[in-house]
Backbone as CSV, one residue per row, in Angstrom:
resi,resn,N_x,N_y,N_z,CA_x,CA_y,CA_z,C_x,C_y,C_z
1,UNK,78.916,118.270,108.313,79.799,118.800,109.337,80.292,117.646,110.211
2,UNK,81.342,117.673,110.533,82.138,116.968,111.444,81.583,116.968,112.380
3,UNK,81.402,116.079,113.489,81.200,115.691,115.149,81.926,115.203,115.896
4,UNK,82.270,116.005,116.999,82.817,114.408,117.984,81.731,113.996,118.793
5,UNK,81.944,112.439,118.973,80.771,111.765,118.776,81.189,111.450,120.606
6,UNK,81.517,111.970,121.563,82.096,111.631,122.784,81.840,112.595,123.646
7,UNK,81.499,113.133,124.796,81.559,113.941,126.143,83.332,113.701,126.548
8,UNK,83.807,115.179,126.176,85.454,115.298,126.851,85.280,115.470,128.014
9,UNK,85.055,114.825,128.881,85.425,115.482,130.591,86.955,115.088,131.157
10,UNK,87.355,116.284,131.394,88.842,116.018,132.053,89.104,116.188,133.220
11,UNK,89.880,115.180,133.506,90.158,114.774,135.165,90.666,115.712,135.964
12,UNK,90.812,117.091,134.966,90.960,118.370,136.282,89.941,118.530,136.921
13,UNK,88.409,118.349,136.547,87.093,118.816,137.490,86.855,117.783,138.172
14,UNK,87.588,116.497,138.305,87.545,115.269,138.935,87.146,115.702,140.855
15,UNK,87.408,116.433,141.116,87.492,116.661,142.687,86.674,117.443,142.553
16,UNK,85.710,118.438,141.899,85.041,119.143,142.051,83.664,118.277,142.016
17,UNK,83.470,117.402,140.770,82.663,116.515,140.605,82.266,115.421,141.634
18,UNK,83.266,114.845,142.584,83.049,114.032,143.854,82.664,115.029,144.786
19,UNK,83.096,116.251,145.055,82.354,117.007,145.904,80.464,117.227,146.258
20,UNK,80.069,116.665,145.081,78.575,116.602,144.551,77.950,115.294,144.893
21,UNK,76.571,115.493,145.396,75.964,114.329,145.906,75.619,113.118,144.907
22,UNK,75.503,112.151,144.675,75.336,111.463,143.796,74.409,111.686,142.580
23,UNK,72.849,112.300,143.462,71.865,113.198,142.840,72.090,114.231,141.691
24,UNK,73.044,114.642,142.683,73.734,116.421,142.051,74.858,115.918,140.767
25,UNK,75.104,114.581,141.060,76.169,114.042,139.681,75.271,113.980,138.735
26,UNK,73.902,113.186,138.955,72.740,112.974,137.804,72.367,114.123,137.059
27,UNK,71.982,115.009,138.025,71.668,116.532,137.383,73.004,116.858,136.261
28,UNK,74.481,116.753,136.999,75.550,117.384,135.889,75.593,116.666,134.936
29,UNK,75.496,115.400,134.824,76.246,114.583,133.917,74.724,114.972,132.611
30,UNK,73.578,115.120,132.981,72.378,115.397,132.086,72.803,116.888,131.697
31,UNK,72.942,117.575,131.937,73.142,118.591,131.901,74.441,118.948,130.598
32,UNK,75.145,118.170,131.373,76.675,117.857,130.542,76.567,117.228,129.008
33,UNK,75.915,116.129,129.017,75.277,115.706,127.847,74.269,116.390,126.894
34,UNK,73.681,117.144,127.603,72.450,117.740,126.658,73.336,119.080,125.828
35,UNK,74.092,119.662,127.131,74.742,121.103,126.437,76.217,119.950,125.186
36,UNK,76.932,119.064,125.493,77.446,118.699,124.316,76.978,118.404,123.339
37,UNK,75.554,117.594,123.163,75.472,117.471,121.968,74.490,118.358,121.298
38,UNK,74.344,119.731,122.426,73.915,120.639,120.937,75.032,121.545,120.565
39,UNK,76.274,121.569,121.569,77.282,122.328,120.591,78.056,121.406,119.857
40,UNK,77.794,120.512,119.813,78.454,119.462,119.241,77.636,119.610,117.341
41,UNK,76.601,119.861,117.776,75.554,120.208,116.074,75.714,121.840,115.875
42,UNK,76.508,122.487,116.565,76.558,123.824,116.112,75.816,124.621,116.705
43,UNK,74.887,124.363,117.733,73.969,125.227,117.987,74.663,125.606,119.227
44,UNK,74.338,126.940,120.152,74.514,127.513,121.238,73.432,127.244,122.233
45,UNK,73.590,125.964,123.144,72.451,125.553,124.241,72.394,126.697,124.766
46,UNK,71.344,126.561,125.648,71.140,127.585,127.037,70.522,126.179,127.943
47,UNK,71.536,125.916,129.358,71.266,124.843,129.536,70.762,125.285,131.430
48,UNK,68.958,124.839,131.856,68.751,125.284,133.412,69.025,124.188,134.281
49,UNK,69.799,124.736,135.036,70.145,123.683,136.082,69.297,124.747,137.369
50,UNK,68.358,123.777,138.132,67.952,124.624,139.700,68.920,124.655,140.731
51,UNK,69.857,123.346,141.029,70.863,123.696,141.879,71.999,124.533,141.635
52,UNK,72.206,125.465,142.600,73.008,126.359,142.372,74.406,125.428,142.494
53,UNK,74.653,124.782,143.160,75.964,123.634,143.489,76.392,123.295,142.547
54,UNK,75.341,122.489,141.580,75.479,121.651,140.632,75.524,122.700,139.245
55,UNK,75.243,123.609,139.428,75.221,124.954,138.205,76.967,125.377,138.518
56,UNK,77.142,125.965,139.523,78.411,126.202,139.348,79.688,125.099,139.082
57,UNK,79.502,123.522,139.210,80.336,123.131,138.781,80.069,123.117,137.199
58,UNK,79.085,123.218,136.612,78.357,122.782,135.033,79.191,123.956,134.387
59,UNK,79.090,125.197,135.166,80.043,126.276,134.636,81.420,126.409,134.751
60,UNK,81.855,125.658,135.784,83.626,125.201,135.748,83.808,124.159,134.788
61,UNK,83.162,123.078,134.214,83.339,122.334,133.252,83.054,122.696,131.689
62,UNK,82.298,123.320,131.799,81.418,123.286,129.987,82.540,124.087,129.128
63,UNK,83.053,125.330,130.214,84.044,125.744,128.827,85.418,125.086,128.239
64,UNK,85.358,124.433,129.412,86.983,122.991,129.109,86.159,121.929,127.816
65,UNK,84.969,121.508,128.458,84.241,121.037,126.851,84.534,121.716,125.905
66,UNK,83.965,122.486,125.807,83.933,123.677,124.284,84.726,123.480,123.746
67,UNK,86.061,123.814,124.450,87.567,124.157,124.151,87.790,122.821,122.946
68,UNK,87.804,121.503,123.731,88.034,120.065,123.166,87.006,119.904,121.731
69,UNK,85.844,120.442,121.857,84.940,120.674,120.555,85.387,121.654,119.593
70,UNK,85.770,122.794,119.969,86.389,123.579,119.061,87.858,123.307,118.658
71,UNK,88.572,122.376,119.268,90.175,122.084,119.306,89.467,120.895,117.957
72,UNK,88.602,119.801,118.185,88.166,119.157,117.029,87.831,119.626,115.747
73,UNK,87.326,120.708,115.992,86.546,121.257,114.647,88.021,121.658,114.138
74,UNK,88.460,122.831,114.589,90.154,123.434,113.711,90.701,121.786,113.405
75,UNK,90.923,121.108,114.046,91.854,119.876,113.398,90.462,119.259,112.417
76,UNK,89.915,119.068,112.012,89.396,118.122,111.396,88.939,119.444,110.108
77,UNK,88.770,120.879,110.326,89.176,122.115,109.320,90.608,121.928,108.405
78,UNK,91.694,121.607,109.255,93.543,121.396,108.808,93.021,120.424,108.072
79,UNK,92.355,119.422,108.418,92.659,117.999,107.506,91.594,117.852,106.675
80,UNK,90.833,118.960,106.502,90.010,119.061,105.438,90.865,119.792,104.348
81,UNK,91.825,120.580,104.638,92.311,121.873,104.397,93.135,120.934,103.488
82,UNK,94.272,119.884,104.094,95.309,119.343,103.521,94.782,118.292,102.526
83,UNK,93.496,118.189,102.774,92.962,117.268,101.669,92.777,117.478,100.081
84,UNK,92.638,118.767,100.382,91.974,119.605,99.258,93.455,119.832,98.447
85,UNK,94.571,119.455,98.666,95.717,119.682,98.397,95.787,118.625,97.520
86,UNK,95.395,117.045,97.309,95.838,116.277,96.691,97.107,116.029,96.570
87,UNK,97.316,115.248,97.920,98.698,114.539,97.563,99.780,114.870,98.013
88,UNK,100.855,114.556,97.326,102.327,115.244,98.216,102.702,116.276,97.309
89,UNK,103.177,117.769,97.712,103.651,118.708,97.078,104.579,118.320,95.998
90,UNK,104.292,119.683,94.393,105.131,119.431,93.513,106.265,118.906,94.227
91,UNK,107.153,118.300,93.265,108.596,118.200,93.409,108.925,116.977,94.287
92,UNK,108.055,116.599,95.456,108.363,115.447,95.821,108.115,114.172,95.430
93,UNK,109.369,113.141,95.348,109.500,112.233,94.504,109.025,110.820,95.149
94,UNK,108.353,110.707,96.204,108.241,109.835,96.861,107.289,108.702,96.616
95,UNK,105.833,109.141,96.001,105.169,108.844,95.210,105.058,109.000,93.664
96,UNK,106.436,109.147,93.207,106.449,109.263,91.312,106.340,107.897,91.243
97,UNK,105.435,108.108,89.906,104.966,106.438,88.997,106.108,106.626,87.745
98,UNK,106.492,105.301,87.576,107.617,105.217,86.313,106.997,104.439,85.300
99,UNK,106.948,105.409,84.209,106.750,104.896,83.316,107.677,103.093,82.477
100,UNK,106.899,102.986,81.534,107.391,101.527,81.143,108.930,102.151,80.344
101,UNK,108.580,102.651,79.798,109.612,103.320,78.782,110.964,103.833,79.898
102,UNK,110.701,104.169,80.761,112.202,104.820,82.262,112.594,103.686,82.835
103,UNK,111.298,102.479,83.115,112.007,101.587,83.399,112.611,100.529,82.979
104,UNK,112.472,100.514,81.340,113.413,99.993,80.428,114.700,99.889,80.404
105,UNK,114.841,101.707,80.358,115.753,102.058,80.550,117.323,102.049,81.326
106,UNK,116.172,102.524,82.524,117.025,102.070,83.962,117.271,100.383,83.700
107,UNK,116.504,99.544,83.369,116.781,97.814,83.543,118.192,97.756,82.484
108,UNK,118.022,99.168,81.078,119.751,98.612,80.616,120.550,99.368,80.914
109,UNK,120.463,100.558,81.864,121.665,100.922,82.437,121.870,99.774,83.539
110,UNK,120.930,99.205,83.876,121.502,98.381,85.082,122.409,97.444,84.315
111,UNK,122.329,96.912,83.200,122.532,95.877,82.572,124.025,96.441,82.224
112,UNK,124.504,97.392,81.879,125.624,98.165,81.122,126.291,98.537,82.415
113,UNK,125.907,98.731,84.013,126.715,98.796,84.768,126.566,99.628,85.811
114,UNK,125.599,100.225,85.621,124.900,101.280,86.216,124.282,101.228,87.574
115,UNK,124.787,100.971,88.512,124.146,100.214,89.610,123.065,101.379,90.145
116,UNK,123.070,102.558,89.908,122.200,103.617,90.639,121.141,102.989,90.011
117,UNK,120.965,103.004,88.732,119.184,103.022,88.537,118.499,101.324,88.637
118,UNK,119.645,100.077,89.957,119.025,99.541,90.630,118.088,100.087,91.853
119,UNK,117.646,101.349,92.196,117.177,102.152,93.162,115.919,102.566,92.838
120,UNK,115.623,102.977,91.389,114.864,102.832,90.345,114.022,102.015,90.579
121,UNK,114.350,100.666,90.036,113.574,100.012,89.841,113.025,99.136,90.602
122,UNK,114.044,98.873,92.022,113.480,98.586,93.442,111.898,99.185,93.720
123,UNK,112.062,100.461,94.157,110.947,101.294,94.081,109.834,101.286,93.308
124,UNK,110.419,101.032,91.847,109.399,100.640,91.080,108.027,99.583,91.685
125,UNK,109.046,98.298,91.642,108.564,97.086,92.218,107.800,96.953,93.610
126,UNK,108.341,98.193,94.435,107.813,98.401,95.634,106.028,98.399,95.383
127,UNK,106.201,100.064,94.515,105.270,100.419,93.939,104.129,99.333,93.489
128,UNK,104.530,98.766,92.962,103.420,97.724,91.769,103.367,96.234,93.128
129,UNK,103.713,96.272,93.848,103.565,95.447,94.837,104.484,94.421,94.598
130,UNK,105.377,94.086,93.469,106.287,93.414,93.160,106.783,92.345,94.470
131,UNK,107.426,93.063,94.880,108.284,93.149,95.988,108.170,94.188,97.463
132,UNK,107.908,93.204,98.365,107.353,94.147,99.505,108.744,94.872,100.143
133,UNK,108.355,95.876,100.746,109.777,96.754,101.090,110.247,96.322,102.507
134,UNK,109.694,95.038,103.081,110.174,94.635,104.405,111.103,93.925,104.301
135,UNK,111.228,92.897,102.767,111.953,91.834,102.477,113.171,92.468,101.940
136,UNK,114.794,91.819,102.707,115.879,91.900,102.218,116.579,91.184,101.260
């Protein structure tokens, strides 16, 4: 399972948090840490704080946590999701490999006059590292 490996605290509880004695910061910020990293492993803390001060800010913050833990899990779900896809959808040509035999080809239409399937084989070359696509 995925983790975020970080405490989200956002600078909206910023003024609520200076309102608290330095003490009462020690208590939240332990508090804060212990309840992230067990929902952070999936589990549902039950987290005691004795100050009531320092409890009610722990409860104005923790569900803005959650939120940022569960906003991780769905995105890192999508990009599990799009993984499982392999690649770029039928039909797009962006990553096609050319065979030796097409790019024969294309090299004698280029040769006979054919300037499109110079586009071809650019790409080709891109591809195979030939030629880097920065250079004009």
């Amino acid at each position: 399972m995925t983790r975020i490996d970080y405490l989200p605290l956002l600078f909206s509880g910023e003024e609520q948090i200076f309102m608290l004695s330095d003490h009462q910061i020690a208590q939240l910020l332990r508090a804060m840490f212990a309840y992230s990293r067990a929902y952070a492993q999936g589990e549902s803390p039950e987290i005691e704080i004795d100050d009531p001060m320092v409890n009610i800010v722990f409860v104005g913050l923790f569900g803005a946590v959650r939120e940022r833990f569960d906003e991780y899990r769905h995105k890192c779900e999508i990009n599990r999701m799009n993984a499982l896809g392999h690649g770029a959808p039928k039909g797009n040509q962006n990553a096609r490999k050319y065979t030796e035999a097409e790019l024969q080809e294309k090299r004698e239409a280029l040769h006979n006059g054919d300037f499109s399937a110079a586009k071809v084989l650019v790409d080709a070359a891109i591809q195979k590292g030939i030629v880097n696509s920065n250079d004009e």
